[in-house]
C-alpha positions in Angstrom: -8.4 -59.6 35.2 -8.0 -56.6 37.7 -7.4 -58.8 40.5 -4.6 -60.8 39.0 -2.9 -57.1 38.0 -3.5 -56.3 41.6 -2.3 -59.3 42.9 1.0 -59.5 40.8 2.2 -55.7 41.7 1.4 -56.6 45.4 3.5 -59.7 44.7 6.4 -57.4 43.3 6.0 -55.1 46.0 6.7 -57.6 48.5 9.9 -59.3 46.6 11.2 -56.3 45.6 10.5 -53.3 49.0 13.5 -53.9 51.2 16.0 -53.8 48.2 14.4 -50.8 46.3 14.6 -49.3 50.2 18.4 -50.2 50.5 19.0 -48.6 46.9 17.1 -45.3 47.9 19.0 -45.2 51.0 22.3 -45.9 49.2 21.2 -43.2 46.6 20.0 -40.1 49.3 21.7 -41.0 52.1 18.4 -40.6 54.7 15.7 -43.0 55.7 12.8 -41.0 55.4 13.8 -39.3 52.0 14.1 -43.0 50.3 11.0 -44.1 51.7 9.3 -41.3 50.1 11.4 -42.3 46.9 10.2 -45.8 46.7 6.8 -44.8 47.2 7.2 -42.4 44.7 8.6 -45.1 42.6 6.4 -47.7 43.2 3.3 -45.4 42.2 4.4 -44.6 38.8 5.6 -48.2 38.3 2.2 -49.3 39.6 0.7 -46.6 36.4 2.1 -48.4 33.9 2.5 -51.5 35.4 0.6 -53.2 32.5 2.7 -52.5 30.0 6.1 -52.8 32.1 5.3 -56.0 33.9 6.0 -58.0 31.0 9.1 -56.3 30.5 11.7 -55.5 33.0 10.3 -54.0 36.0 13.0 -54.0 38.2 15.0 -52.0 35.4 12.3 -49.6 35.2 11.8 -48.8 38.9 15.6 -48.9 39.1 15.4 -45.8 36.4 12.4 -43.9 37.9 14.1 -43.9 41.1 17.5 -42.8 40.2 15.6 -40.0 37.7 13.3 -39.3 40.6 16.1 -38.6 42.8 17.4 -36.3 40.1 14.2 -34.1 39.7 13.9 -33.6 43.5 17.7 -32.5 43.5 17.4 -30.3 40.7 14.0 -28.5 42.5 15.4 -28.2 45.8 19.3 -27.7 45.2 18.7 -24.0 46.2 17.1 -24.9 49.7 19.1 -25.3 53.3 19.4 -28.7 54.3 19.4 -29.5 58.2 22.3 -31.8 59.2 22.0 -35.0 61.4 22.1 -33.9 65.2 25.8 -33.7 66.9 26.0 -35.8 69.9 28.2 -34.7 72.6 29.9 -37.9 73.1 30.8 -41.0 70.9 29.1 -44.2 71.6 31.2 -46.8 73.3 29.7 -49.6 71.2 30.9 -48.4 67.9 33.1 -51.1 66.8 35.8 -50.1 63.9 33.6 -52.0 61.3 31.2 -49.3 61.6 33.3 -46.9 61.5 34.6 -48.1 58.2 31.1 -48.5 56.6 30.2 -45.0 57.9 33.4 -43.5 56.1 32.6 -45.5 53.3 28.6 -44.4 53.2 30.2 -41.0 53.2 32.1 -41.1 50.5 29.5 -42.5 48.8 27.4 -39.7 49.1 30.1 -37.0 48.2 30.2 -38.7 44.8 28.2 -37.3 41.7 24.7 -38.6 41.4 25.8 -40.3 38.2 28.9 -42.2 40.1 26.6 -43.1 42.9 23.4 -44.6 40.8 26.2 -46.2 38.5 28.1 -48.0 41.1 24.8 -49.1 43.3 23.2 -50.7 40.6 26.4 -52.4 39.1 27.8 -53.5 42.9 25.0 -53.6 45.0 22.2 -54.8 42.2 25.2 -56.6 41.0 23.2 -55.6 37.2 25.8 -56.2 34.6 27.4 -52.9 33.1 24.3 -53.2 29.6 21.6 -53.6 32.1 23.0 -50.8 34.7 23.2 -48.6 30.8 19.6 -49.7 30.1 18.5 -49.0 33.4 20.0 -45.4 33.4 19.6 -45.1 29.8 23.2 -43.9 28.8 25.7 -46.6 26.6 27.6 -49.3 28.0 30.7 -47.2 27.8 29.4 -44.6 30.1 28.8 -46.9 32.5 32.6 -48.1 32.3 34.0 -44.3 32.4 31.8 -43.2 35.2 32.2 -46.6 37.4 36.2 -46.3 37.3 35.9 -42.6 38.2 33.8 -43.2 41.3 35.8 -46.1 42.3 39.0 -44.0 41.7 37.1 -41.2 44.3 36.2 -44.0 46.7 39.7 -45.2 47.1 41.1 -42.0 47.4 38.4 -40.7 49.8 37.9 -43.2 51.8 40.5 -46.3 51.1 41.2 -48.2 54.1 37.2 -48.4 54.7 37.5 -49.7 50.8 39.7 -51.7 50.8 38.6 -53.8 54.0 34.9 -54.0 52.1 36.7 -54.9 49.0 38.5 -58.3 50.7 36.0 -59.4 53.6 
C-alpha cells in the first residue's frame, strides 16, 4: 500500500515538476527562489498526499505555492534584496522578441501578488476563472476584478511587449 502511495506522488512529481517550476518562476521572478518554492510545495503536498490525491492536487499545490510565496514575502519584506548583476555591455544576440518578453516578465513582477498568481493560473494554467477562485480560495468575482486590473497594468506598463504576446 505504501509503495503504490510512493509510486503515485513520484508519478505526479514527474508530470507535474517543470510546470509547477514555470509557475514559481512566473510568481518570484528568480530560479533558485522557485526551486526552493516547489520543493517547499511538493513537501507539504507530499504530507497530505493521502487525502489530497483523490481530490485535486494540482489545485492544491497551485494554492500552497501561491500562499507559500506569500508567507516568505510577508517574513522577509523588511530585508535588502541583491539585484541581478549589471553587465557593462548588451549582448549582441538579443533579438527584439526577447526584449519584449523581458519587458513583459517585468511588468509581471511589478504587479500585486494577487494580480500575478491570478493571471498565471488563469493564462498560463489556463484554469478557468472557479478553479483559479478555488485554487486561491477567494469567489469567482475576485478573480474577474483582480484579472482585469492586472491586465489593465500590463497594458499600460508594458503594451507593445503585450500586445505582440497577445496576437502571435
Amino acid at each position: 500500500m505504501r509503495a503504490a502511495r510512493e509510486r503515485e506522488f513520484v508519478e505526479f512529481v514527474k508530470v507535474n515538476a517543470a510546470r509547477l517550476l514555470r509557475i514559481a518562476e512566473f510568481l518570484l521572478g528568480d530560479r533558485d527562489q522557485s526551486e526552493d518554492l516547489v520543493q517547499t510545495a511538493l513537501l507539504k503536498l507530499y504530507r497530505v498526499w493521502d487525502k489530497e490525491r483523490r481530490g485535486e492536487p494540482l489545485a492544491y499545490v497551485h494554492r500552497i505555492m501561491v500562499n507559500t510565496r506569500t508567507d516568505w514575502w510577508r517574513r522577509h519584506r523588511n530585508r535588502e534584496v541583491v539585484g541581478p548583476a549589471v553587465h557593462d555591455r548588451v549582448e549582441a544576440d538579443r533579438t527584439e522578441a526577447h526584449a519584449r518578453a523581458d519587458e513583459l516578465r517585468a511588468a509581471l513582477l511589478r504587479l500585486s501578488q494577487r494580480e500575478r498568481a491570478v493571471l498565471v493560473l488563469r493564462y498560463y494554467e489556463d484554469l478557468t476563472e472557479v478553479a483559479t477562485a478555488a485554487a486561491l480560495g477567494v469567489t469567482v468575482g475576485t478573480v474577474k476584478r483582480t484579472c482585469a486590473r492586472a491586465l489593465a497594468k500590463l497594458r499600460a506598463e508594458a503594451g507593445d511587449a503585450l500586445h505582440c504576446r497577445e496576437h502571435s
